[in-house]
Each structure stands twice: as C-alpha cells, then as structure tokens.
VOBA-1610 file (N, C-alpha, C; in pm, whole numbers, padded with zeros to 5 digits, always signed):
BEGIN
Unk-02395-00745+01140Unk-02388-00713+01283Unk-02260-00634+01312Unk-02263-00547+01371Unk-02153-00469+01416Unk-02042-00547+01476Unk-01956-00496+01460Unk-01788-00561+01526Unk-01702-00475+01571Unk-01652-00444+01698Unk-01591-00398+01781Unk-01528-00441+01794Unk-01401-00371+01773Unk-01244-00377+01865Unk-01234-00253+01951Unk-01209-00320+02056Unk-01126-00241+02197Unk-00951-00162+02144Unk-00997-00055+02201Unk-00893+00038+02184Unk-00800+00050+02300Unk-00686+00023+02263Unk-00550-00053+02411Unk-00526+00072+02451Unk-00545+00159+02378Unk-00463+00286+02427Unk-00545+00364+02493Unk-00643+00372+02539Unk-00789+00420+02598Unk-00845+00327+02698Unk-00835+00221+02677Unk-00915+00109+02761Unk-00831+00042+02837Unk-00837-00005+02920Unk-00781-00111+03060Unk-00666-00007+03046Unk-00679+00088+03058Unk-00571+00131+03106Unk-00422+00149+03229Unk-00503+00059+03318Unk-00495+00029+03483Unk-00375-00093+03474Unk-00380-00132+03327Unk-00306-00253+03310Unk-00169-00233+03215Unk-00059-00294+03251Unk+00066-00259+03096Unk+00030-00286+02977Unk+00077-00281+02884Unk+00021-00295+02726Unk-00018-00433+02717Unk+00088-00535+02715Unk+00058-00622+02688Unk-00074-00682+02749Unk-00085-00684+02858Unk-00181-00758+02929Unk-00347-00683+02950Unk-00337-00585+02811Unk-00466-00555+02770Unk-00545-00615+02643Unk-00416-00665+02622Unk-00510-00759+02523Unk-00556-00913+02596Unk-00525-00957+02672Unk-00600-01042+02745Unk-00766-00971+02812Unk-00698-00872+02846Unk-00825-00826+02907Unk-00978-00780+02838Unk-00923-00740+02731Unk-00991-00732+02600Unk-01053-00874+02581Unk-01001-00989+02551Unk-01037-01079+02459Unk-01127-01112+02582Unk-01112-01098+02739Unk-01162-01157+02892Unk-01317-01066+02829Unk-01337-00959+02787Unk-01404-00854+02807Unk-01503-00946+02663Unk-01468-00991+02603Unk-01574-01063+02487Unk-01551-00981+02355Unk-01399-00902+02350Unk-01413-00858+02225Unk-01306-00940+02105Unk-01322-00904+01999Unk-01233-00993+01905Unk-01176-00951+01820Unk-01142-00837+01838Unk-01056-00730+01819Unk-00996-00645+01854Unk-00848-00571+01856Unk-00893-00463+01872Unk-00768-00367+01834Unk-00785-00261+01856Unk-00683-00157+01786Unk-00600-00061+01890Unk-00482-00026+01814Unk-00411+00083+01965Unk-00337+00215+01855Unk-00289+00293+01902Unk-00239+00351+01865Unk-00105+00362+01777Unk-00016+00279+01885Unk+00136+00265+01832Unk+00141+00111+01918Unk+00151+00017+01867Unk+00154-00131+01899Unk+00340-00144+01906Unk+00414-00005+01911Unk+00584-00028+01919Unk+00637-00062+02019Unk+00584-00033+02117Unk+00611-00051+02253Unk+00648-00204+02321Unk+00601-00287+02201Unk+00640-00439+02232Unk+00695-00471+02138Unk+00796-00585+02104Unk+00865-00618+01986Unk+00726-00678+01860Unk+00772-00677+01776Unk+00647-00717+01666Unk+00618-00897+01712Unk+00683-00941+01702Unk+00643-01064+01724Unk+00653-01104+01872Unk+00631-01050+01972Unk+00577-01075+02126Unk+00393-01039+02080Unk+00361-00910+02006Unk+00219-00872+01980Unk+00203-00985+01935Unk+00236-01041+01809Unk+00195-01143+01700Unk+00172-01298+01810Unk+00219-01312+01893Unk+00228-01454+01970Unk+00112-01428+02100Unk+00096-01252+02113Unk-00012-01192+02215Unk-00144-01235+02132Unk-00141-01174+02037Unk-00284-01222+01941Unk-00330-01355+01905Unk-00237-01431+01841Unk-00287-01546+01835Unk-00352-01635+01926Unk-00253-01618+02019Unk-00294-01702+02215Unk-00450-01676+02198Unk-00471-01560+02197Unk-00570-01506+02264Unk-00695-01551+02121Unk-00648-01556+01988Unk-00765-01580+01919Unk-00774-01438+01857Unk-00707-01307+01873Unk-00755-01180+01838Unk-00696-01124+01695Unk-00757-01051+01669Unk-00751-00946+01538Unk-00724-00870+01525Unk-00630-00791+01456Unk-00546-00652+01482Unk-00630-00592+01422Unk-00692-00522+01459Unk-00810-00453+01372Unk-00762-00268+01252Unk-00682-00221+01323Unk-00598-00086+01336Unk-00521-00060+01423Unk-00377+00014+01381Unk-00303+00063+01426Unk-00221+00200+01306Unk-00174+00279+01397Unk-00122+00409+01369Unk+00052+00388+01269Unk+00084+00448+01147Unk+00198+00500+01144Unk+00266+00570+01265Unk+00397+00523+01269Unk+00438+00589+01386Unk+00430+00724+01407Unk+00359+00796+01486Unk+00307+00923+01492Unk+00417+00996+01568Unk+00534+01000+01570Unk+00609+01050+01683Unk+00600+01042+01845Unk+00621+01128+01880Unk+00701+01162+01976Unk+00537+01185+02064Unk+00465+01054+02092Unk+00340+01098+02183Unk+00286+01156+02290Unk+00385+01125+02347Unk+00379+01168+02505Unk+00438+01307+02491Unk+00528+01328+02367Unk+00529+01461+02413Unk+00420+01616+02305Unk+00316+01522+02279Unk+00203+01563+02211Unk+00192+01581+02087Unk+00288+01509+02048Unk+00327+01508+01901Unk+00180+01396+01845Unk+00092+01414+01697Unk+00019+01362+01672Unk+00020+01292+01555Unk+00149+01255+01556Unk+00195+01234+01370Unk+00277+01332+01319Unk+00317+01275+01193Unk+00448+01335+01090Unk+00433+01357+00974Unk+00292+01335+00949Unk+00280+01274+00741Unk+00256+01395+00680Unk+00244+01481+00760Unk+00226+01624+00660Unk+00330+01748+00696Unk+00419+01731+00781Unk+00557+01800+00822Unk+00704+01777+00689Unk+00698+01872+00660Unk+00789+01848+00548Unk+00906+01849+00566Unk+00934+01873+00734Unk+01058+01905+00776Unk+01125+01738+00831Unk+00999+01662+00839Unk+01002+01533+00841Unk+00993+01385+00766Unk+00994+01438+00584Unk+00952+01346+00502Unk+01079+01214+00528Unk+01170+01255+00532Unk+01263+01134+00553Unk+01236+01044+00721Unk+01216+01103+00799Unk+01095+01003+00914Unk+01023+00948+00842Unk+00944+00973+00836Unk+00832+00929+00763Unk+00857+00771+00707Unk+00950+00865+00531Unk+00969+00688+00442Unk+00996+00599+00575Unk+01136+00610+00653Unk+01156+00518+00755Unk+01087+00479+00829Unk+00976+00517+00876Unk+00821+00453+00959Unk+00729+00380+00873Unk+00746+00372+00730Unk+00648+00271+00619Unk+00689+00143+00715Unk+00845+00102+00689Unk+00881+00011+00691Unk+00877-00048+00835Unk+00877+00014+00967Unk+00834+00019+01081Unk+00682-00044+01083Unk+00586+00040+01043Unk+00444+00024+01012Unk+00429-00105+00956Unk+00509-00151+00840Unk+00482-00306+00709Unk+00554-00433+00839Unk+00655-00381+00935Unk+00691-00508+01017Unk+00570-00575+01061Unk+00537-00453+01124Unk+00433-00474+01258Unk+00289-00525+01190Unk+00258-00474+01105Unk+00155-00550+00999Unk+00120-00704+00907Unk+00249-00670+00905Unk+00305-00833+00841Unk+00304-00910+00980Unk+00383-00930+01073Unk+00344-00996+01196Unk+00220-01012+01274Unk+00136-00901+01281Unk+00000-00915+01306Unk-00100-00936+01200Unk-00124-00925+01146Unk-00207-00973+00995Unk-00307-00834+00993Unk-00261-00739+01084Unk-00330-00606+01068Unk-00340-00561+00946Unk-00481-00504+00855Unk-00510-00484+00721Unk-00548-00350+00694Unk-00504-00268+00824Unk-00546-00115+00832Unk-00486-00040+00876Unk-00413+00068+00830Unk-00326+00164+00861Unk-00370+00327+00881Unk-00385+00392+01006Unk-00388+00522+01008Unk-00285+00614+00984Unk-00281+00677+00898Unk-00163+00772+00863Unk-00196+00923+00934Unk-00134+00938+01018Unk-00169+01073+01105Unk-00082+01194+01014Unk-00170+01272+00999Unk-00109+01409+00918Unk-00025+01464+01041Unk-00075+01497+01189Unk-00001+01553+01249Unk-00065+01722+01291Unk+00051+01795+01384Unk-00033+01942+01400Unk+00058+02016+01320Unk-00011+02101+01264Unk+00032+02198+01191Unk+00115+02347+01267Unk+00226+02329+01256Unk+00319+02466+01314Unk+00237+02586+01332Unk+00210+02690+01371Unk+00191+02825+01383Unk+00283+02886+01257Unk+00199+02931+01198Unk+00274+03023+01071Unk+00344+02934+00945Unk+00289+02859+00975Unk+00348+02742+00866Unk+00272+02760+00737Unk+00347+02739+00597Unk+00308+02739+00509Unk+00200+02596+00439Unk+00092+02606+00489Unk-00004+02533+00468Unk-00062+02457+00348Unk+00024+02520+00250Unk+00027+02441+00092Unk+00125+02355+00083Unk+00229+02353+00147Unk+00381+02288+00161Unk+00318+02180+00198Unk+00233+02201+00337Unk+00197+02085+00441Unk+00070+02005+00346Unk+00052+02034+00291Unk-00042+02014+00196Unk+00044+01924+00100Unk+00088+01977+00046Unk+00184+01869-00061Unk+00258+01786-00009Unk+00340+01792+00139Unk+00407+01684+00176Unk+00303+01561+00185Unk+00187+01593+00299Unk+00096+01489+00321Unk+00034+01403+00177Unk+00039+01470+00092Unk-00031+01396-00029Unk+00084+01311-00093Unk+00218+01388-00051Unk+00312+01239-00158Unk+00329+01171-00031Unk+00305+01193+00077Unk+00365+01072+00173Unk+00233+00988+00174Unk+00119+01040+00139Unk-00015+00932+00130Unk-00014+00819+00031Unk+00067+00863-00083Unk+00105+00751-00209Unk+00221+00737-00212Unk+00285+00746-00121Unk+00424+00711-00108Unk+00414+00559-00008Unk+00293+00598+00116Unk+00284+00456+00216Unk+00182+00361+00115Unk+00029+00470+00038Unk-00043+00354-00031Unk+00043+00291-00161Unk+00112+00319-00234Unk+00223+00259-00293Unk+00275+00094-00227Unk+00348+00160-00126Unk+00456+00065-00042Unk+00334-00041+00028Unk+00212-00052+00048Unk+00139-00148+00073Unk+00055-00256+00002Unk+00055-00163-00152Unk-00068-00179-00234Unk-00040-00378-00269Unk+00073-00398-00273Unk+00089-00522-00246Unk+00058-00658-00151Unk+00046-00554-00058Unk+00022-00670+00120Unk-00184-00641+00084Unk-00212-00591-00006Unk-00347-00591+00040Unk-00379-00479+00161Unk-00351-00405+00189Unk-00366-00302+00299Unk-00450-00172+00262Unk-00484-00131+00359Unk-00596-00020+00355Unk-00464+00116+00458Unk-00493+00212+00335Unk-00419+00345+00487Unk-00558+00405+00501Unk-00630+00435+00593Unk-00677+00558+00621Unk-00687+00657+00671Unk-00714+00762+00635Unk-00720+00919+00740Unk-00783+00944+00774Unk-00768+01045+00875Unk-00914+01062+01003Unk-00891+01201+01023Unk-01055+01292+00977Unk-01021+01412+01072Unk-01054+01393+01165Unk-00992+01503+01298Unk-00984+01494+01447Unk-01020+01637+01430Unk-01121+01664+01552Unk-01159+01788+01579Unk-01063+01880+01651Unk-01089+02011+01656Unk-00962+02101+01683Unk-01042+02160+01822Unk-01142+02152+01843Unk-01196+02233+01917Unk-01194+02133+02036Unk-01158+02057+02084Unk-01169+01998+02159Unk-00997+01911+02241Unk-01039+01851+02211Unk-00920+01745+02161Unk-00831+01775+02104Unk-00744+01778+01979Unk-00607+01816+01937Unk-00614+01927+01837Unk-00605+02065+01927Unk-00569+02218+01857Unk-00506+02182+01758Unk-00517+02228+01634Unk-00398+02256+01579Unk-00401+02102+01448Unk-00475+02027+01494Unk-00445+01904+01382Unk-00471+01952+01229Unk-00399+01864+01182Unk-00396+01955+01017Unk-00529+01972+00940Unk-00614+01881+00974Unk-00739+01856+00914Unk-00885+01824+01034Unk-00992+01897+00987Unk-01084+01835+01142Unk-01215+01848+01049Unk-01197+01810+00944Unk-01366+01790+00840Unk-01350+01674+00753Unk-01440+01626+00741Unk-01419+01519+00632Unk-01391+01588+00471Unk-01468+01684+00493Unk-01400+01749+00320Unk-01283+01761+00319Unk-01171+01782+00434Unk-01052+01853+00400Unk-00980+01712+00394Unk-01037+01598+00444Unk-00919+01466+00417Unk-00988+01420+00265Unk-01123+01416+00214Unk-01142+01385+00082Unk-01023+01485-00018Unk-01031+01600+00035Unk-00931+01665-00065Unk-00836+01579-00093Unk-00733+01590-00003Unk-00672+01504-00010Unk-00640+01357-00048Unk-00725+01273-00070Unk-00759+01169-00046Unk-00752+01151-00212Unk-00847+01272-00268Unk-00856+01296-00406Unk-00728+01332-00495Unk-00662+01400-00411Unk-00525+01449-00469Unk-00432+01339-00482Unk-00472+01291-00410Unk-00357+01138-00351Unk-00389+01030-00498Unk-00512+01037-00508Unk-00584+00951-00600Unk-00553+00808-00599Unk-00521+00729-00508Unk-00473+00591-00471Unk-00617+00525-00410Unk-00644+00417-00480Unk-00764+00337-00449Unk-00741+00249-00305Unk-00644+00229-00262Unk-00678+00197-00141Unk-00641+00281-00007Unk-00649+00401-00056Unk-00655+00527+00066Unk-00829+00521+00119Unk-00868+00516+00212Unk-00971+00564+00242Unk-01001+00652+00388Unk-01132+00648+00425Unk-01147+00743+00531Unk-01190+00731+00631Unk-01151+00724+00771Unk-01162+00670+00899Unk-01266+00811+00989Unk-01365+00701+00967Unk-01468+00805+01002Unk-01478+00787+01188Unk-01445+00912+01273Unk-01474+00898+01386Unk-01598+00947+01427Unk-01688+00870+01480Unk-01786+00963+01501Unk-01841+01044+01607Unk-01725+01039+01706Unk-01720+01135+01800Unk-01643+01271+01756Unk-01542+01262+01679Unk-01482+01351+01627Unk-01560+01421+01531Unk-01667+01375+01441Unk-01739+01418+01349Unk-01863+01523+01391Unk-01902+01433+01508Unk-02031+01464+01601Unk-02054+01663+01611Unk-01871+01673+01675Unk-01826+01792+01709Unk-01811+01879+01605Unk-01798+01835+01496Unk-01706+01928+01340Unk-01812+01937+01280Unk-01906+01868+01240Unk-02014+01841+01167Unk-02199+01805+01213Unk-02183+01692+01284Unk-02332+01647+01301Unk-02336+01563+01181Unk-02454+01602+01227Unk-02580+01527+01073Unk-02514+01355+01005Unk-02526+01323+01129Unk-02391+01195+01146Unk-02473+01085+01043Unk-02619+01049+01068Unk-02639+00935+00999Unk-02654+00993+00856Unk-02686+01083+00768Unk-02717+01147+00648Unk-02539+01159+00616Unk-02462+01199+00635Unk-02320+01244+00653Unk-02267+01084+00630Unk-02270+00993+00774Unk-02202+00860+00710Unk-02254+00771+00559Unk-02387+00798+00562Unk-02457+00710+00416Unk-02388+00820+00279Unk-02378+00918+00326Unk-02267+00976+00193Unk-02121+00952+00150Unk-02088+00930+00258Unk-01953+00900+00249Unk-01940+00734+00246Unk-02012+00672+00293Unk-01997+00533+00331Unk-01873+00431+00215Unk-01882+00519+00105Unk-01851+00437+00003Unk-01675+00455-00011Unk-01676+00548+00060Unk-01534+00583+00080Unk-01462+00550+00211Unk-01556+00545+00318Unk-01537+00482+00460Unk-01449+00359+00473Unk-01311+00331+00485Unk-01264+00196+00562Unk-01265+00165+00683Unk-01308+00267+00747Unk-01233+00215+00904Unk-01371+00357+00979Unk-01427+00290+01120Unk-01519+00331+01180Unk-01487+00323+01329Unk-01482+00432+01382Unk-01446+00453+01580Unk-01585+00536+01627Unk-01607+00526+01768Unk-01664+00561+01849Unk-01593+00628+01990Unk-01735+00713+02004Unk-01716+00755+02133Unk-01815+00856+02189Unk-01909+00854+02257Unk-01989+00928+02357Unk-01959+01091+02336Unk-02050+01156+02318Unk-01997+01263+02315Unk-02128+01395+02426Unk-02089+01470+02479Unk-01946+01501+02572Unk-01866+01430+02629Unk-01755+01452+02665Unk-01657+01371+02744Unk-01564+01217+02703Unk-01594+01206+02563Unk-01526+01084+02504Unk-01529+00986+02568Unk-01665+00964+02682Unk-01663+00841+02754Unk-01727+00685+02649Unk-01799+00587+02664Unk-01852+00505+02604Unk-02006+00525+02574Unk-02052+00435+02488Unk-02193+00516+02445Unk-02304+00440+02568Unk-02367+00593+02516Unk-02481+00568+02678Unk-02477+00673+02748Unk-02327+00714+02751Unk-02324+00893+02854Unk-02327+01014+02828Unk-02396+01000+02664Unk-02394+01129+02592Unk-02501+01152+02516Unk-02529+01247+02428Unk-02602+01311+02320Unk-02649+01204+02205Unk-02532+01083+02203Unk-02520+01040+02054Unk-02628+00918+02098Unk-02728+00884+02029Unk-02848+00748+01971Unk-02720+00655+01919Unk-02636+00536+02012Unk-02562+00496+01927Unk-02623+00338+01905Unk-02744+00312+01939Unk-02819+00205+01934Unk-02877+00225+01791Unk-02957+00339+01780Unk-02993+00397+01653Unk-02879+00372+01539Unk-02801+00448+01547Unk-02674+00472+01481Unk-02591+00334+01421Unk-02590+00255+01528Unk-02525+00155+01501Unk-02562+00052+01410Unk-02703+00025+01435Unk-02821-00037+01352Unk-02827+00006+01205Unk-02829+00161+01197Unk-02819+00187+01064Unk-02720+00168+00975Unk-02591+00176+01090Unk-02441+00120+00997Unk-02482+00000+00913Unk-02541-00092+00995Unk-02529-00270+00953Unk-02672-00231+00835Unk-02726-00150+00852Unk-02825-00140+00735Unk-02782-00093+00615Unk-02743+00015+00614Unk-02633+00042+00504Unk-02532-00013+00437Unk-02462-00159+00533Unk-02362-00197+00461Unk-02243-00257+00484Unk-02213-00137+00609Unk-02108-00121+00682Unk-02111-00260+00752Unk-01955-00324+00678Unk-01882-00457+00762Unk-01801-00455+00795Unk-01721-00371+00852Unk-01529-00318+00879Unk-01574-00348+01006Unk-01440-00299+01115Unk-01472-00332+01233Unk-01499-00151+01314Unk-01567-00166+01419Unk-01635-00033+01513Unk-01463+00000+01601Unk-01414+00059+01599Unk-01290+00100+01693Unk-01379+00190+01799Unk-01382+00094+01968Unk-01416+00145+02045Unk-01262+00255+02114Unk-01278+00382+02088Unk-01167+00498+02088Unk-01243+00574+02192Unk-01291+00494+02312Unk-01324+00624+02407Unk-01255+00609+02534Unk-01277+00668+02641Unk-01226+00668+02764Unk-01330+00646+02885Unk-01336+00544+02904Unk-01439+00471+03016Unk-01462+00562+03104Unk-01603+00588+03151Unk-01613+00708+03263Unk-01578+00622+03367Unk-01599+00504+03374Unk-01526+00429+03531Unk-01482+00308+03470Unk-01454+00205+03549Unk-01355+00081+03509Unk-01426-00011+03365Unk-01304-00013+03308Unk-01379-00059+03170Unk-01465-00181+03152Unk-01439-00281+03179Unk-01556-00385+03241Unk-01613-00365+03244Unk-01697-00289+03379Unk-01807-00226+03432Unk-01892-00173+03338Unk-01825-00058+03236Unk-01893+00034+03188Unk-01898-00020+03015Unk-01886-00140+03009Unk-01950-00239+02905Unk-02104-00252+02832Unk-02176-00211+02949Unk-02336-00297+02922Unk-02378-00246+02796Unk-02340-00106+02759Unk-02386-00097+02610Unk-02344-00215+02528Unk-02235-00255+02518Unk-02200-00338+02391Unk-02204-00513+02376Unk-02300-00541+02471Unk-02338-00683+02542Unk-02373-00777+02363Unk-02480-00673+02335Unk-02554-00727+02197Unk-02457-00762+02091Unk-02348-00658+02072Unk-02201-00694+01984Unk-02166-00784+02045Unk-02088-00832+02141Unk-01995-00884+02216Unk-02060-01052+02235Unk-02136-01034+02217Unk-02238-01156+02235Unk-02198-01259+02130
//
C-alpha cells in the first residue's frame, strides 16, 4: 500500500515550521519530508517527531542560500569545501531524526560554466557524502528537476543524466529520487519509465501536473499510477511535493485511501 509523507515546505504553509508537523500528523499522515529541516535546532525536530508518532521520511543536504534561489551546492566547484561542511550538518540532523534518506541537490549551473568541472565536482561530492553515511545505513538520492518549468538552469532534468552520474559515482547506496511531476514534464511514459528504473529508485514524490497542485487537478491517472507502484514493488515512502490549489486539508480527498 502506498505511504505518504507530507511535504513541510509546500504544505500548511499558513503555519510556522514547527507546527506543521502537527498539522500533518492532524491531517492522517505518518510521515513526512521538507526541504531543509535547519531552521529548528536538531533536537527540538527530534522531540517534534516523536510527540507526534512521525517519520522523517526525506530531507535535503543543505542546499544554500534558498530564498535567495540558490538550489544546492554539490556540483559547484567553487563550493566543494561547503559542501564537506554540510555532510556533517546533514549526519546531525539525521542521526536525531532517524531520517534514512538524503537528497543531494547538484544545484544551477552558472552561464558559461565549464560543465565537465561541474560534472566531476558533483560525482566526488556524491561519494564523498555516500562514503560519510555508508555506515549510519543511509540512502543519498538525486533527483532530476525539470528546467522548463520550475528551476532554469538545474544541472540535470532527465533521469539519464543523474544515472550517469550515479554510475560514475558507482556507490551502492546512491540512488534515484524519482519525481513524477518533474518527470511527467522531461519525459512521460511515466508507468513504462518507473518499472525500468524501479530497481534503482529510493525515494518517490508527487505532484499534479499542470500547476504542481495535488493529484486530481491534472493530466496525471495518479489512482492508476499509484496502484501500479504497489504492484511493482515499490515500498519507500510517496513525498507529497506539491502546492495545494486551496487549503491543504481541504484539498486532501485524493489521499483518504493512503491515509486511512
């Protein structure tokens, strides 16, 4: 059966950080994931989760500087020494939450930048973090993000171009964070596409596509879709990564059957 975690950084937004994970767990989910969980000390999250019964499902290497549209660091070479210093940032906050999944954001790629450089930084900083975890039991994964939409410029927006990588990296517990709103846009051919990759898949998000709202307001069969995950295999958790077309509560009724 499918498993959903609520995404803090997208959802109840109406509310401060902390007090979305109440709202979450209020909402019937039992998980869920955010972006950068820094914003609270590690162990205020860790004493937020337990209360509540919840599961850190995913969270981000520190991706920089967000707000000011920065999307990550892991493939900026002008940044490898950030970086090492955010493993250990990333292993606090993990170790305190019992979180078992790490997104390593490559980041946007400069204008005129030498694209093999960025290429080689991201691959030793990929076995440089799967290294520094391979001990705690941890999963990093990468995610392409579409360019055409959403974030111009990200270093990667196909699933071939993070297998490259992924391959270069050659670390068994790197895998690949399949979005399938992000995919929807870059690719298609979503259910033939996930049963190929599946075997490489750690980590699985959603989102409605047009408009990154929740499923139900778009193009995507995610009743279909979802069904076939649990047929195939797929037991990780669903990262709900969209943006509620109205108050998040409300705009729930798709995920009654999960949540249940």
């Amino acid at each position: 059966m499918t498993r959903l975690a609520a995404n803090l950084t997208m959802m109840f937004t109406e509310l401060p950080f902390l007090e979305r994970f109440d709202a979450a767990a209020r909402a019937g989910f039992k998980a869920v994931e955010c972006v950068a969980p820094y914003v609270a000390p590690a162990t205020v999250v860790q004493e937020r989760l337990r209360a509540l019964g919840l599961t850190m499902a995913l969270f981000n290497f520190p991706p920089g500087d967000w707000a000011a549209g920065e999307r990550g660091i892991g493939a900026d070479p002008a940044r490898r020494a950030e970086f090492r210093e955010s493993i250990d940032r990333a292993l606090e906050y993990a170790d305190a939450t019992g979180c078992r999944t790490l997104h390593l954001m490559a980041g946007k790629i400069a204008a005129g930048a030498n694209r093999a450089e960025w290429t080689d930084t991201l691959i030793d900083n990929v076995r440089l973090a799967a290294d520094a975890v391979v001990g705690r039991g941890l999963t990093i994964v990468l995610e392409p993000i579409n360019t055409r939409v959403d974030v111009p410029g990200y270093f990667y927006d196909t699933t071939a171009a993070v297998l490259s990588v992924m391959n270069a990296a050659n670390r068994p517990n790197v895998k690949l964070l399949y979005d399938i709103y992000h995919m929807q846009i870059m690719e298609g051919d979503l259910a033939r596409t996930i049963e190929r990759l599946l075997p490489r898949i750690g980590y699985v998000q959603l989102a409605d596509n047009p408009g990154r709202n929740e499923p139900g307001t778009g193009e995507i069969n995610y009743r279909w879709l979802l069904e076939r995950l649990d047929a195939l295999g797929y037991d990780g958790w669903v990262g709900c990564e969209y943006k509620p077309a109205r108050e998040t509560a409300a705009g729930l009724g798709w995920a009654r059957t999960y949540l249940s």
